[in-house]
LOVOFI-140046 format. One record per atom (N, C-alpha, C, O): z, y negated, x negated; residue in one letter. Coordinates in steps of 0.05 Angstrom, whole numbers, padded with zeros to 5 digits, always signed. Layout:
N
ZYXa/...
This chain:
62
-00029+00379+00110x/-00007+00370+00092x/+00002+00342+00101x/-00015+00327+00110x/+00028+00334+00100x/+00042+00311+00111x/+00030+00290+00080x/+00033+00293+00056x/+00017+00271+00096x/+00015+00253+00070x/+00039+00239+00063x/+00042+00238+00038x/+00057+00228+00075x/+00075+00221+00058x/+00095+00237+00048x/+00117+00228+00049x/+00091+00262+00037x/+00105+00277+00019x/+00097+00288-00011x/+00108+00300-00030x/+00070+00275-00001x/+00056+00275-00027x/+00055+00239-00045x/+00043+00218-00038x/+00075+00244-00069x/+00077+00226-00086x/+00051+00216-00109x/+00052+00226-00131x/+00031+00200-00104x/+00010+00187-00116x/+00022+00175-00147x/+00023+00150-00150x/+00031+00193-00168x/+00045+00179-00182x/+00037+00154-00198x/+00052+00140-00210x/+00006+00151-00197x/-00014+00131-00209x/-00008+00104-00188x/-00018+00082-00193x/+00007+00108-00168x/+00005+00078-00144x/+00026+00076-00148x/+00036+00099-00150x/+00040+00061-00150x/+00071+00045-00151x/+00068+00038-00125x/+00044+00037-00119x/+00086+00032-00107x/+00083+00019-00088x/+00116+00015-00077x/+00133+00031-00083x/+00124-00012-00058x/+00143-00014-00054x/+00148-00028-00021x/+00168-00036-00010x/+00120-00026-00013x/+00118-00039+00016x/+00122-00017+00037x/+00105-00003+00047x/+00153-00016+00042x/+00157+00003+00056x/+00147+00010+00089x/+00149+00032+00101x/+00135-00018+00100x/+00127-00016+00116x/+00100-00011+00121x/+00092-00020+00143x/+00079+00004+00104x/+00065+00012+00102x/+00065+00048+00116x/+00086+00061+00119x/+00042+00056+00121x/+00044+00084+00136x/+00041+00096+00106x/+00057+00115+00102x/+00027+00090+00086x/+00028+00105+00067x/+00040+00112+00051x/+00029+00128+00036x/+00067+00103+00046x/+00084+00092+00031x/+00106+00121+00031x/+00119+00125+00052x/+00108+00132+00018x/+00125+00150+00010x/+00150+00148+00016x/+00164+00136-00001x/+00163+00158+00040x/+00186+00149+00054x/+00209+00151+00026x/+00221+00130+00020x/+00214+00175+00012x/+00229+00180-00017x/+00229+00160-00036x/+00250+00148-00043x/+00207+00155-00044x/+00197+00141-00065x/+00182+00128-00074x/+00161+00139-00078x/+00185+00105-00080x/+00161+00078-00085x/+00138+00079-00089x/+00127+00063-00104x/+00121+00103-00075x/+00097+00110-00088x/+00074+00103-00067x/+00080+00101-00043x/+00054+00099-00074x/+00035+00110-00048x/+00019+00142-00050x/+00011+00155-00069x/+00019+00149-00017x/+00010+00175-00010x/-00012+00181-00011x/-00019+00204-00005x/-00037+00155-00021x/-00066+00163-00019x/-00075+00159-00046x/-00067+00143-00063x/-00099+00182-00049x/-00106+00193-00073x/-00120+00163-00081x/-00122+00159-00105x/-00131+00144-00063x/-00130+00111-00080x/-00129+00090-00064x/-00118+00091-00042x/-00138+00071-00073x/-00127+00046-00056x/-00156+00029-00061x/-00175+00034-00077x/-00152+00011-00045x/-00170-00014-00048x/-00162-00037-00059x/-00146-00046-00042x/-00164-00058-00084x/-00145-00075-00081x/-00173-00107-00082x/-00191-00115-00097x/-00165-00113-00061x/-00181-00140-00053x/-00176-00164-00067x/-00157-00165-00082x/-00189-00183-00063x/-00172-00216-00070x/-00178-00228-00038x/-00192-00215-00022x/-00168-00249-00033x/-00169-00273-00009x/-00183-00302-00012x/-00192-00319+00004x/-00179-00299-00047x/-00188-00317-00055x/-00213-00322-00068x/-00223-00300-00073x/-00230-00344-00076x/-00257-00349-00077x/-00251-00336-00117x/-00265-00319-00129x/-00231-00349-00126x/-00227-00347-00159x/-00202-00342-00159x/-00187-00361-00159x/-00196-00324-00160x/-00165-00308-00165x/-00154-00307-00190x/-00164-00299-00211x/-00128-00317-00185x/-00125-00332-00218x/-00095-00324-00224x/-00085-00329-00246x/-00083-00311-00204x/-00058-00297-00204x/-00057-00281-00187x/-00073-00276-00170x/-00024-00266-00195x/-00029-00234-00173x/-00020-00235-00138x/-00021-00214-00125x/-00011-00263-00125x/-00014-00266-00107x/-00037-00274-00094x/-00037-00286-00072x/-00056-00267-00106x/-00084-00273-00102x/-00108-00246-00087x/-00130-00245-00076x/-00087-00229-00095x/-00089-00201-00088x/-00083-00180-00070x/-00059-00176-00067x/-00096-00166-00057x/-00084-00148-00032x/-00087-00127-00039x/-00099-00121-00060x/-00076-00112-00024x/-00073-00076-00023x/-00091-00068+00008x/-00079-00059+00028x/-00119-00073+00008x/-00136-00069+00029x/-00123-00043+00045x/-00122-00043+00070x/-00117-00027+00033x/-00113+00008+00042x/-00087+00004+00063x/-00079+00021+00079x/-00075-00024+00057x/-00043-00028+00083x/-00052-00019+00115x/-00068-00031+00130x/-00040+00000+00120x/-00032+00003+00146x/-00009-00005+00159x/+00011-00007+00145x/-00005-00012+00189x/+00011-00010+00190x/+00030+00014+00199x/+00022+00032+00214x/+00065+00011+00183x/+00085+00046+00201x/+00076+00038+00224x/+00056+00051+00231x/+00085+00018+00244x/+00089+00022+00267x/+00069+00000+00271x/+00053-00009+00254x/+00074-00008+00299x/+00059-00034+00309x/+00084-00058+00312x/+00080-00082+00319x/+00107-00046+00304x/+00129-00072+00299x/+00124-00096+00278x/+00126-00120+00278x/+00117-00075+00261x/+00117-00098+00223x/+00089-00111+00232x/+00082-00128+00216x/+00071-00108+00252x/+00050-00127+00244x/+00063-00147+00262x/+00056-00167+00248x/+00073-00155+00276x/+00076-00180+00296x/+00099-00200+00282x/+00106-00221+00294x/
């Protein structure tokens, strides 16, 4: 099955440059995600990652 045709309706997602990322619709394609911090005490939501980011191509990482 093509994962990104399958809509994860529980993941919002809007990082289109992501491989997971539901080409249609703001969703993510995996049944879950990881979500990390960077920080020692995370105290807001830029504090936060989406571990599960791939990248589409090898363009968006450079």
């Amino acid at each position: 099955m093509d994962t990104k045709s399958f809509a994860n309706r529980s993941i919002h997602c809007t990082v289109k440059d992501c491989k997971h990322h539901c080409e249609k619709e703001n969703y993510c394609s995996l049944d879950s995600i990881e979500v990390a911090t960077h920080e020692k005490n995370p105290t807001n939501v830029q504090c936060t990652d989406c571990n599960s980011f791939a990248c589409k191509d090898r363009s968006c990482c450079f």
